[in-house]
Every structure is written in C-alpha cells, then in structure tokens.
Biopython code that builds the backbone (N, CA, C, O; Angstrom):
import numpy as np
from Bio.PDB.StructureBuilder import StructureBuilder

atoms = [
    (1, "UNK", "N", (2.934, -2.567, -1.856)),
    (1, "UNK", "CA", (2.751, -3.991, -2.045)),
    (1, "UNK", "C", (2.975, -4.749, -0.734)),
    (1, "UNK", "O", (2.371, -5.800, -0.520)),
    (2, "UNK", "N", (3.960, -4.154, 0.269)),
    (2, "UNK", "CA", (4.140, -5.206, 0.922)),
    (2, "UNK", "C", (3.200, -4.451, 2.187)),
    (2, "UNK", "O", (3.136, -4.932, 3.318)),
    (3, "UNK", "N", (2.731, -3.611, 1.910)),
    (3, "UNK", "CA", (1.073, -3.395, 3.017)),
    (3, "UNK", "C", (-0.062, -4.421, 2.883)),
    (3, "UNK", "O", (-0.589, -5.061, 3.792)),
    (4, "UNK", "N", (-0.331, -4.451, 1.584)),
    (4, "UNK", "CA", (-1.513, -5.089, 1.266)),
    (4, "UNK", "C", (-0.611, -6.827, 1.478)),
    (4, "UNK", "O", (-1.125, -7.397, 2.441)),
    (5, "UNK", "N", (0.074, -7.350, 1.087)),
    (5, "UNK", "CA", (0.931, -8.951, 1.735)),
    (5, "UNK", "C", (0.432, -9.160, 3.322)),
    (5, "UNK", "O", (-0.205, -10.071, 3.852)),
    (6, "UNK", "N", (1.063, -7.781, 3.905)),
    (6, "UNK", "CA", (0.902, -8.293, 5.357)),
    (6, "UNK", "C", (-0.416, -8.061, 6.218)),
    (6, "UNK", "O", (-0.762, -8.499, 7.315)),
    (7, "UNK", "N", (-1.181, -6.973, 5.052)),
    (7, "UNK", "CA", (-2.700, -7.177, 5.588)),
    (7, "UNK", "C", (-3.679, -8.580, 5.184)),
    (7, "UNK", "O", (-4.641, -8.824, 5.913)),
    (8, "UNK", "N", (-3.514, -9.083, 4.517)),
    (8, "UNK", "CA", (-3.954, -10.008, 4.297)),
    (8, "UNK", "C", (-3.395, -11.484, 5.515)),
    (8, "UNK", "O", (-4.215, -12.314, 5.907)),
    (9, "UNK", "N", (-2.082, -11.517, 5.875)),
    (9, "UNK", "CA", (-1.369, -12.007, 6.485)),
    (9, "UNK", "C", (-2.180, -11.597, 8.114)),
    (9, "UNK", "O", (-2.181, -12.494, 8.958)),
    (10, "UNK", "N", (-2.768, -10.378, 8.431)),
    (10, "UNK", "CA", (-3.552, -10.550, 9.697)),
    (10, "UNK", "C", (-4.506, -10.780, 9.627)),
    (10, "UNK", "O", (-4.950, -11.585, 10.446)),
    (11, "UNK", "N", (-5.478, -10.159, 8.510)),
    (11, "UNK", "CA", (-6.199, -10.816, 8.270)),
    (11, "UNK", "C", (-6.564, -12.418, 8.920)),
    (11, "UNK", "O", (-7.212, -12.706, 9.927)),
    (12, "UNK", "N", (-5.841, -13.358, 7.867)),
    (12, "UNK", "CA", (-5.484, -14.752, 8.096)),
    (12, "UNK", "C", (-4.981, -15.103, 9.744)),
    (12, "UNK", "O", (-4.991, -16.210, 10.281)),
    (13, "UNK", "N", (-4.705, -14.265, 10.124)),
    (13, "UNK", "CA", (-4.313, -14.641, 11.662)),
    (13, "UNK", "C", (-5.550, -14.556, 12.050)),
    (13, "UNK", "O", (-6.299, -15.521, 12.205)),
    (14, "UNK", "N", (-5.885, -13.163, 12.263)),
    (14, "UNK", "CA", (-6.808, -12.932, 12.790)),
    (14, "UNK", "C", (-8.100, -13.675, 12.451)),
    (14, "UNK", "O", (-9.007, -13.123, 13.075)),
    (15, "UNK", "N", (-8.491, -14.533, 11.840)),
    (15, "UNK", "CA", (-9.574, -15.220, 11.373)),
    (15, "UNK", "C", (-9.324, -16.816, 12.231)),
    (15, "UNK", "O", (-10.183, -17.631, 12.567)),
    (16, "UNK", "N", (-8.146, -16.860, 12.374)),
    (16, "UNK", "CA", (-7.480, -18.164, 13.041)),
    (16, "UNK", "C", (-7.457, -18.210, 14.372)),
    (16, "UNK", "O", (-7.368, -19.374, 14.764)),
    (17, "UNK", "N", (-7.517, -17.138, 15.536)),
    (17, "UNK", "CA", (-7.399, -17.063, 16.475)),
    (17, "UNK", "C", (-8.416, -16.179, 16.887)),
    (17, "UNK", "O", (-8.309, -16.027, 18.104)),
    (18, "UNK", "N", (-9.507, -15.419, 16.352)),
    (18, "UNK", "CA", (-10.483, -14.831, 17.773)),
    (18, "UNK", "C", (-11.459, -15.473, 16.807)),
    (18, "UNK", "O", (-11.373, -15.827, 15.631)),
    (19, "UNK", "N", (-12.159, -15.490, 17.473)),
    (19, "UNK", "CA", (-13.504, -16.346, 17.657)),
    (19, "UNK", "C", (-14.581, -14.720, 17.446)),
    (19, "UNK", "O", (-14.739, -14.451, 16.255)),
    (20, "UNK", "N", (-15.039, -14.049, 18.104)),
    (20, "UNK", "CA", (-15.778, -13.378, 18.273)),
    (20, "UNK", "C", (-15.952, -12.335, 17.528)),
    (20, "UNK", "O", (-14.953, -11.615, 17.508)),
    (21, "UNK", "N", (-17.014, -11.887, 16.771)),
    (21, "UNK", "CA", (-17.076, -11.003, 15.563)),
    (21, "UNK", "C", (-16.600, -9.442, 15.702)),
    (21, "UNK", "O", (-15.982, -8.851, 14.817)),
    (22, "UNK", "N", (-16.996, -8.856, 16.992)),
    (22, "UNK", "CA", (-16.878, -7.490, 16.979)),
    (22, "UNK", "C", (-15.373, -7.335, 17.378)),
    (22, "UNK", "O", (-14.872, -6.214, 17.294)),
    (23, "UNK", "N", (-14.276, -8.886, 18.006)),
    (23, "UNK", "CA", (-13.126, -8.401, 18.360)),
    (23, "UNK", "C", (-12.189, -8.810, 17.055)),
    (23, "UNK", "O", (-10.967, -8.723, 17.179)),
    (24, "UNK", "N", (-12.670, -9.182, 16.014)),
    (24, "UNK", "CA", (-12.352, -9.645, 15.249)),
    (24, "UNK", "C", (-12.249, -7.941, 14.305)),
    (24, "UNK", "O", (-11.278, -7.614, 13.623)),
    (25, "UNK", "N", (-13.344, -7.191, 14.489)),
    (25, "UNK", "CA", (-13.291, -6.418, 13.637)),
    (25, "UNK", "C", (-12.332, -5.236, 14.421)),
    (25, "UNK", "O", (-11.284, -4.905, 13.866)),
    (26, "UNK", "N", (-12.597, -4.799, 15.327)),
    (26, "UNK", "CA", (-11.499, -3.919, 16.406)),
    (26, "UNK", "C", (-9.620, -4.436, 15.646)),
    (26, "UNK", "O", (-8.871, -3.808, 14.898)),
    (27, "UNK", "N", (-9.541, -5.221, 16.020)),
    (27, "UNK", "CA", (-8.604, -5.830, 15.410)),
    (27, "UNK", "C", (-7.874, -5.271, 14.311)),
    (27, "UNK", "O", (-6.840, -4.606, 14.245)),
    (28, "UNK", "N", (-8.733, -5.743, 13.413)),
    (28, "UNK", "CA", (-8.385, -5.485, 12.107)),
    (28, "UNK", "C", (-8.251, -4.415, 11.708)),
    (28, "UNK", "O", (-7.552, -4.148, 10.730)),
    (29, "UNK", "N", (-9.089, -3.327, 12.585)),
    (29, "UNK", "CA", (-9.028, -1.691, 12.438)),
    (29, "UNK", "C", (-7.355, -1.369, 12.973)),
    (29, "UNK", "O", (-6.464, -0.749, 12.392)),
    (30, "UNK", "N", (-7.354, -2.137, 14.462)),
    (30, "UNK", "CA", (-6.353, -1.918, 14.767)),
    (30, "UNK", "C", (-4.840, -1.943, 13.352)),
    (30, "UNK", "O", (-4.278, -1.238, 12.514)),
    (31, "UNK", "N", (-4.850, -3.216, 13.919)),
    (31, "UNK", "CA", (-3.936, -4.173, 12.909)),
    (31, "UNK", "C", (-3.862, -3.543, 11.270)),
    (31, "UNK", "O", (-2.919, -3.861, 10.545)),
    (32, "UNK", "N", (-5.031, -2.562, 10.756)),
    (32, "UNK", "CA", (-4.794, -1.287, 9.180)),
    (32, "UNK", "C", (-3.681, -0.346, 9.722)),
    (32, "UNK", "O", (-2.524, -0.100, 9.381)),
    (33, "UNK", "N", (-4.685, 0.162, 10.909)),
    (33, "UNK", "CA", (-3.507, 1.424, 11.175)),
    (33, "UNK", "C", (-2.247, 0.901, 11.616)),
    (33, "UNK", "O", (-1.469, 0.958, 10.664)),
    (34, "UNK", "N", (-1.810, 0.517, 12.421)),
    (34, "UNK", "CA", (-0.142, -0.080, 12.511)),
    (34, "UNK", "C", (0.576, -0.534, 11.023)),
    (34, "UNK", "O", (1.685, -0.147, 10.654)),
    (35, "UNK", "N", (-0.257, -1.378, 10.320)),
    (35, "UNK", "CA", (0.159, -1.582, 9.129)),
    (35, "UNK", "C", (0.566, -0.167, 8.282)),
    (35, "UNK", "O", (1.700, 0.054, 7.858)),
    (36, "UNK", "N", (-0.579, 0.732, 8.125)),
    (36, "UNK", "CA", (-0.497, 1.749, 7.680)),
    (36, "UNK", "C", (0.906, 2.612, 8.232)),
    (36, "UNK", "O", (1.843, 2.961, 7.515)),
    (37, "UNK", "N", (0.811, 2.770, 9.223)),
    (37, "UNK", "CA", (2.168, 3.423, 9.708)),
    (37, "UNK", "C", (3.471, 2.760, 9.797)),
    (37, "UNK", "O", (4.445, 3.486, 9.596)),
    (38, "UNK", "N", (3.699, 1.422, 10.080)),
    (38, "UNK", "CA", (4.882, 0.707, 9.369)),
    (38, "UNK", "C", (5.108, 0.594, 8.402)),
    (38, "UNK", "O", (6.314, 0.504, 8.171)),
    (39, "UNK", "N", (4.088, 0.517, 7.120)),
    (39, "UNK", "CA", (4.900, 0.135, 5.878)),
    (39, "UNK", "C", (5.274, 1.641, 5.379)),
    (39, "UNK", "O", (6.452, 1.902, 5.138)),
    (40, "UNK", "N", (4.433, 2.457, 5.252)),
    (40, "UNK", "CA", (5.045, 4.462, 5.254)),
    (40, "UNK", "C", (6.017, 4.762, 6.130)),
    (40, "UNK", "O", (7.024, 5.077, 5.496)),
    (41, "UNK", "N", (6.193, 4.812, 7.308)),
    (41, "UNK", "CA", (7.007, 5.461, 7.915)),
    (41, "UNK", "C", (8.456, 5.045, 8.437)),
    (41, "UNK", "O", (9.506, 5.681, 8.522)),
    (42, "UNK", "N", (8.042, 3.475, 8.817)),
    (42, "UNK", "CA", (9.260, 2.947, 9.162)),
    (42, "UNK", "C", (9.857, 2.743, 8.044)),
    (42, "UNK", "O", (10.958, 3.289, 7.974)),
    (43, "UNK", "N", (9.411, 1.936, 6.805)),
    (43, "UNK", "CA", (10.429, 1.063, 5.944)),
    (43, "UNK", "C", (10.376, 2.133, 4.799)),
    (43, "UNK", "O", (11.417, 2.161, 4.142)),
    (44, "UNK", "N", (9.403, 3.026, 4.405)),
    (44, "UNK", "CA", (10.104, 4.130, 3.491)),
    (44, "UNK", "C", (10.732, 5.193, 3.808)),
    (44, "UNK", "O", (10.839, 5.496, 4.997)),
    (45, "UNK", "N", (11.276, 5.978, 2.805)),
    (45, "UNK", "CA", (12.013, 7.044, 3.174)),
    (45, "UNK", "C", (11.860, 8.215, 3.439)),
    (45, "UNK", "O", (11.325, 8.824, 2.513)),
    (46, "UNK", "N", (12.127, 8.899, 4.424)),
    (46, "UNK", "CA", (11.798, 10.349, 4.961)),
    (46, "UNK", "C", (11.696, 11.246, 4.281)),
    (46, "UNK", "O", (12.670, 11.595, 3.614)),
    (47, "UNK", "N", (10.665, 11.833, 4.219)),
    (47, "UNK", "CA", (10.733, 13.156, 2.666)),
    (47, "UNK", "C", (11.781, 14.725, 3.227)),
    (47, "UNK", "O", (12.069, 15.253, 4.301)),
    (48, "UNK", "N", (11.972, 14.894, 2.234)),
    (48, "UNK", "CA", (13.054, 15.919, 2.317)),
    (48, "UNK", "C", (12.600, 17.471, 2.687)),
    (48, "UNK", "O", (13.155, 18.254, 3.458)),
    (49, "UNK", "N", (11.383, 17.662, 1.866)),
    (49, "UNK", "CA", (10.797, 19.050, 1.952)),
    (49, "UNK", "C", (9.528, 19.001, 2.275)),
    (49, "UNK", "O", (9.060, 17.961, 2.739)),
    (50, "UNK", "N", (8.626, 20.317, 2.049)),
    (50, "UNK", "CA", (7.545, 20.136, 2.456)),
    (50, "UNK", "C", (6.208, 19.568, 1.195)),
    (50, "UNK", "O", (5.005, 19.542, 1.455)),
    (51, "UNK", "N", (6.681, 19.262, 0.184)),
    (51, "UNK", "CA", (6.113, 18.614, -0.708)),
    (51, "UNK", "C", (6.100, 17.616, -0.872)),
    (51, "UNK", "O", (5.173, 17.051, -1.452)),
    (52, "UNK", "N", (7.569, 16.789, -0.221)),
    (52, "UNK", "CA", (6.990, 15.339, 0.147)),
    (52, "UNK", "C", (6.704, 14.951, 1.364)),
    (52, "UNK", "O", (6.350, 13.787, 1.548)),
    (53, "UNK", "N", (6.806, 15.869, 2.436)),
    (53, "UNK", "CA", (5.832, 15.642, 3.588)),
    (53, "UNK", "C", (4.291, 15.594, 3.013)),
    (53, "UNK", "O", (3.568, 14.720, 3.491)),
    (54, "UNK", "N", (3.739, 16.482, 2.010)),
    (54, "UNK", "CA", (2.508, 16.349, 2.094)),
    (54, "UNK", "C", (2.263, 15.224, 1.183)),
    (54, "UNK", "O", (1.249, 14.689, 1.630)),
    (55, "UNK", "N", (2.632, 14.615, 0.197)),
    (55, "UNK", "CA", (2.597, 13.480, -0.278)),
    (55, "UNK", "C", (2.469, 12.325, 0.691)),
    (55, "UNK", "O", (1.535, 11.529, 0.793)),
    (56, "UNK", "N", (3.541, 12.391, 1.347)),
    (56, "UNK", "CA", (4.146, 11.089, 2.328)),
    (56, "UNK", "C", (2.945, 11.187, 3.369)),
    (56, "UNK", "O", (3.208, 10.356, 4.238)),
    (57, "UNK", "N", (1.902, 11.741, 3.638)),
    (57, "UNK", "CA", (1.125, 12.130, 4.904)),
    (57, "UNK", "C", (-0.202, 11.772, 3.924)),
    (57, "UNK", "O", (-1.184, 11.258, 4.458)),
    (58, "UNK", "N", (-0.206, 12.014, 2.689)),
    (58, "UNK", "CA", (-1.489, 10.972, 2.010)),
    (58, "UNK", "C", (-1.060, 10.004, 1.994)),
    (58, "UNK", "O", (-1.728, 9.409, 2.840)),
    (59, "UNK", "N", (-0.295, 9.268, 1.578)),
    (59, "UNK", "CA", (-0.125, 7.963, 1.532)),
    (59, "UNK", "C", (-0.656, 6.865, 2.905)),
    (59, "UNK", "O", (-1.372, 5.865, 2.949)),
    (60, "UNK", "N", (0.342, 7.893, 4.235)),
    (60, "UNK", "CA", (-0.099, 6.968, 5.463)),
    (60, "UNK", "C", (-1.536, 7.397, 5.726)),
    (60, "UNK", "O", (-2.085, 6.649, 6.535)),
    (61, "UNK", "N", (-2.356, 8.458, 5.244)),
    (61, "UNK", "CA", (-3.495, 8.461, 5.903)),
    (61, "UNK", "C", (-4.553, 7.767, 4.607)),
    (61, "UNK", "O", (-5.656, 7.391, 5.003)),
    (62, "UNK", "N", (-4.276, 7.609, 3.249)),
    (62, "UNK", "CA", (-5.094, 6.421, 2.691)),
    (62, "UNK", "C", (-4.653, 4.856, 2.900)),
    (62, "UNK", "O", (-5.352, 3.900, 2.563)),
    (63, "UNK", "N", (-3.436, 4.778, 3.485)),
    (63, "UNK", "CA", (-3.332, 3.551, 4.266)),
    (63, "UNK", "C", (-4.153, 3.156, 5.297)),
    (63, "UNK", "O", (-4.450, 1.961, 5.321)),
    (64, "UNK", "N", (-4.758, 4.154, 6.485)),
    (64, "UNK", "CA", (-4.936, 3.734, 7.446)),
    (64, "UNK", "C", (-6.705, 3.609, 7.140)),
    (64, "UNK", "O", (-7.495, 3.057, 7.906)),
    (65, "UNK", "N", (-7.017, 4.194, 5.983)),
    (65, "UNK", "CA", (-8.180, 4.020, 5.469)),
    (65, "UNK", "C", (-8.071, 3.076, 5.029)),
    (65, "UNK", "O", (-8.748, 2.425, 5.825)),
    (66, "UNK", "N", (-7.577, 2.077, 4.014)),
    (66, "UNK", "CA", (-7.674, 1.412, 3.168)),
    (66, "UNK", "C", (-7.433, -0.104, 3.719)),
    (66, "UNK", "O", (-8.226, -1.017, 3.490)),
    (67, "UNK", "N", (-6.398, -0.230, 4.370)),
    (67, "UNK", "CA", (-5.651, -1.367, 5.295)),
    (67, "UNK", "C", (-6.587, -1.782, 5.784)),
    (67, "UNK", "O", (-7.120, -2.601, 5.035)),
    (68, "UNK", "N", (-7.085, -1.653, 6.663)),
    (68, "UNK", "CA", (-8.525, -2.204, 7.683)),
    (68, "UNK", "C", (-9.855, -2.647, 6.599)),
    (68, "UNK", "O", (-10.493, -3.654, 6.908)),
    (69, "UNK", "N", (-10.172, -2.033, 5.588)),
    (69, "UNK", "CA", (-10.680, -3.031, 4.676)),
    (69, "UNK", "C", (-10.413, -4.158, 4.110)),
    (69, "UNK", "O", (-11.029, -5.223, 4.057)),
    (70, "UNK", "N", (-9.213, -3.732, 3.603)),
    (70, "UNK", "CA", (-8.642, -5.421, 2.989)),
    (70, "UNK", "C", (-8.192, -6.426, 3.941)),
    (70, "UNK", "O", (-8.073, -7.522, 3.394)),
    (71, "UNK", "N", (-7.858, -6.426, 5.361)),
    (71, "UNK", "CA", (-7.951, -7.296, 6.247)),
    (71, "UNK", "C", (-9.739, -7.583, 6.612)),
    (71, "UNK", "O", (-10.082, -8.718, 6.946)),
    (72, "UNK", "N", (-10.510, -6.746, 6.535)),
    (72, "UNK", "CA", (-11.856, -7.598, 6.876)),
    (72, "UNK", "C", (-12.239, -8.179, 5.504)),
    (72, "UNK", "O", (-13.107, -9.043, 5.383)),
    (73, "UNK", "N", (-11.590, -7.692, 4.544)),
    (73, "UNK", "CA", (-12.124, -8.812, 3.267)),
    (73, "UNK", "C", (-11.128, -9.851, 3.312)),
    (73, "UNK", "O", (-11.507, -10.801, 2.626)),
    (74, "UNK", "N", (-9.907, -10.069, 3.891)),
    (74, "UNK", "CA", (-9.061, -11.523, 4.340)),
    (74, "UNK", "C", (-9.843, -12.286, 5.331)),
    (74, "UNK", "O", (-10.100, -13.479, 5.171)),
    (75, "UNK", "N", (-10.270, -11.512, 6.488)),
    (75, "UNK", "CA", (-10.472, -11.851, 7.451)),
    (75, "UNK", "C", (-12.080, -12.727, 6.934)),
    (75, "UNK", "O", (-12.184, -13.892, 7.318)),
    (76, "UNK", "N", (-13.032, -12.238, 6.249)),
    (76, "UNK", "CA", (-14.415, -12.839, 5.912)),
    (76, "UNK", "C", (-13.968, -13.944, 4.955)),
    (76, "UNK", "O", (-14.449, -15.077, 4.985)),
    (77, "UNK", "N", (-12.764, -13.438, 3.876)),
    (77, "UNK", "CA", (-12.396, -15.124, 3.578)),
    (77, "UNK", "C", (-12.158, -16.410, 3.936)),
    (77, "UNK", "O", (-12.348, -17.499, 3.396)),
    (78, "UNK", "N", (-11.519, -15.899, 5.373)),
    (78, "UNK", "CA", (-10.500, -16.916, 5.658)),
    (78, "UNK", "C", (-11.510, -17.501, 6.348)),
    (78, "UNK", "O", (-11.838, -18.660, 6.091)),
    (79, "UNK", "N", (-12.086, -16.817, 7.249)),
    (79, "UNK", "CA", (-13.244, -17.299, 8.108)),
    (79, "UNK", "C", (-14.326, -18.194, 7.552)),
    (79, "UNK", "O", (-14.911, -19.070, 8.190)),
    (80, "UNK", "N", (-14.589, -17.767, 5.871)),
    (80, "UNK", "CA", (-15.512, -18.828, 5.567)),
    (80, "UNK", "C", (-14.707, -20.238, 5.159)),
    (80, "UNK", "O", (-15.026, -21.383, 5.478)),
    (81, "UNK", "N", (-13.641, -19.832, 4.411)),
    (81, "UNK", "CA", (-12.786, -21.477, 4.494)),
    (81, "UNK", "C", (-12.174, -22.156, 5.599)),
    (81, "UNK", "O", (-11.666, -23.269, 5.734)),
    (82, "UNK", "N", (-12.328, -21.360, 6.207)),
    (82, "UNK", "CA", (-11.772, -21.923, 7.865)),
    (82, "UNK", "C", (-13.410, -23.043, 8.537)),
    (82, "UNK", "O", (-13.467, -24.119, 9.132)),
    (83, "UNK", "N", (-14.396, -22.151, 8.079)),
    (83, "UNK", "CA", (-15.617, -22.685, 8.858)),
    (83, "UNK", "C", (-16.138, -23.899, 7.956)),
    (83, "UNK", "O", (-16.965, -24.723, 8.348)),
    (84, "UNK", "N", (-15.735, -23.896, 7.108)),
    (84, "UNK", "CA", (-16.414, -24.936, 6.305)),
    (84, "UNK", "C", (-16.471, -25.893, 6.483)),
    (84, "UNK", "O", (-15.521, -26.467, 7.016)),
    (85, "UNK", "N", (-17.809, -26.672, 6.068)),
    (85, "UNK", "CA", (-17.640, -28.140, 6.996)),
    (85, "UNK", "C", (-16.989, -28.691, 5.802)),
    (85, "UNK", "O", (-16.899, -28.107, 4.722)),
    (86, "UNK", "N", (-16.390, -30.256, 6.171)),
    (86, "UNK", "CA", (-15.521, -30.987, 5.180)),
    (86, "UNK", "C", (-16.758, -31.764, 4.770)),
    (86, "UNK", "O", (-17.786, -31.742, 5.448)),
    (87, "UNK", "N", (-16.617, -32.540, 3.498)),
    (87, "UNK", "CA", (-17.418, -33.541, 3.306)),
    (87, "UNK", "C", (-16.998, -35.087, 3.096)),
    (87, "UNK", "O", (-16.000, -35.489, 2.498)),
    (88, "UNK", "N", (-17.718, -35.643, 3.553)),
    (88, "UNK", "CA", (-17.117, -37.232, 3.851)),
    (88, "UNK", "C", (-18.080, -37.932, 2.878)),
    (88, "UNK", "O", (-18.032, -39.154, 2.735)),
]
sb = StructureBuilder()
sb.init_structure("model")
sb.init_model(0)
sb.init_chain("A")
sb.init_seg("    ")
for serial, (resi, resn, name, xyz) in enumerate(atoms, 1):
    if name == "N":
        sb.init_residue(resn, " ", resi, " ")
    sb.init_atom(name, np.array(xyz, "f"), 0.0, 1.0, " ", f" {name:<3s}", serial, name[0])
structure = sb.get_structure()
C-alpha cells in the first residue's frame, strides 16, 4: 500500500516539474524501480530462509514491473488536470 501512495505521489511531482515527455517517462521508470526497492527491502523485513528469499525477490521484481506503470497512469492524470485550461 504504501508503494502504490508514493507512486502516485511521483507521479504528481513528476507531472509538476518536467515539462518534456520522454524525461517525464525515464523518470517514472526510474522513480518504479527505487520505489520498488524501498518499499521491499528497506521498510520490510528480511526473510529468514530460502523460501522467503524467493518470495521476497517476487515481490521486489513485480514491483519494479508494476510501479513505473502506475506512476505513468498518475503522471497522464495529473498532467491532464494540470494542463487544463480554466474557464472564465
């Protein structure tokens, strides 16, 4: 839960501060995998044997898959409510 919070959270940055589409998406690839490996490795707990090594090693590697999508689906949100013109 708190992967998908803070991907969305760069997402939203990231839609706020680069301008340019392809660094926008680099980014966000970036910004999955770090996510992916902080919320698994740093803030959960170290597996004991080799059965939750192999558990614990899917988790961070469908993170680092998964993360970088849901920031470019923050990131295409935010960007269209960010771009929107106001109406007067």
């Amino acid at each position: 839960m708190l992967g998908i919070v803070l991907d969305i959270g760069c997402g939203y940055l990231i839609s706020r501060h680069i301008n340019r589409m392809w660094l926008a998406i680099l980014a966000s690839v970036i910004g999955g995998i770090i996510i992916a490996f902080a919320a698994n490795m740093l803030l959960g707990t170290p597996p004991a044997d080799q059965a939750s090594v192999d558990v614990f090693m899917k988790k961070v590697v469908s993170g680092v898959m998964l993360n970088p999508l849901i920031i470019l689906a923050a990131l295409m949100v935010f960007r269209r409510t960010n771009g929107a013109p106001t109406k007067q």
